[in-house]
N, C-alpha and C positions, 0 to 999 in steps of 0.2 A: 461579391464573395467569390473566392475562387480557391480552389484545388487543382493538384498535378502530380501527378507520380514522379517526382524527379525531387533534386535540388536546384536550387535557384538565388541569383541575386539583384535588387537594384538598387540603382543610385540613383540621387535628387540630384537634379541640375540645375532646377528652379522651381519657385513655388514654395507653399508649406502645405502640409497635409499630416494626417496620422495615417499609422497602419493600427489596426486593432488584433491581436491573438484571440482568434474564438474561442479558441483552447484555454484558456485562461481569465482573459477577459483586461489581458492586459495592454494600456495603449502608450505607443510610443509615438514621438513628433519627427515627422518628417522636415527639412528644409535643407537647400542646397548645403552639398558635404554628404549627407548623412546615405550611408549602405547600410541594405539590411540581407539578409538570406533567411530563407525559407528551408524547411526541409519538407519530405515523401508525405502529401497529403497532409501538411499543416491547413488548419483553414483560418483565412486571416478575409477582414475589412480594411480598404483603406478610403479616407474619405481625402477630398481636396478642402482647404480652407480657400486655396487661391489656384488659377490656374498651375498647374503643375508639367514639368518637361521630367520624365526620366528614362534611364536606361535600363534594361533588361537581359539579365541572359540565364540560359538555362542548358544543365546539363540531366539526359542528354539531351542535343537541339530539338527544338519542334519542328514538325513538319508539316504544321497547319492544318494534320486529319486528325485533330484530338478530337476524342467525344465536348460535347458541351450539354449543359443541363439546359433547362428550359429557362433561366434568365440572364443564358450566353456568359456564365463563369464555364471554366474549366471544370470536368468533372473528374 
């Protein structure tokens, strides 16, 4: 589970997985192609069905001193 003060997006490059909306409880299918974005403090699950490669980015950039919660999501 993760959260982050920011917006953000990735893309599948391989693999299939879901992301889950905590918020909602709504789940979408990950598998190469598919971008998603996130916004300020969404809290989302994603799970892998299979190995999974994707890309990330986020504005604005991290610079690897985020806080983290005690099971190393973003807080």
């Amino acid at each position: 589970m993760a959260t982050y003060g920011t917006a953000y997006a990735r893309y599948c490059l391989e693999g299939e997985g879901t992301v889950e909306d905590l918020g909602t409880d709504m789940v979408h299918k990950l598998r190469p192609g598919t971008l998603y974005a996130m916004n300020n403090h969404d809290r989302y699950r994603i799970t892998a069905i299979t190995k999974m490669r994707v890309i990330a980015t986020f504005t604005p950039p991290r610079t690897g001193r985020e806080p983290r919660e005690e099971d190393g999501s973003l807080s």
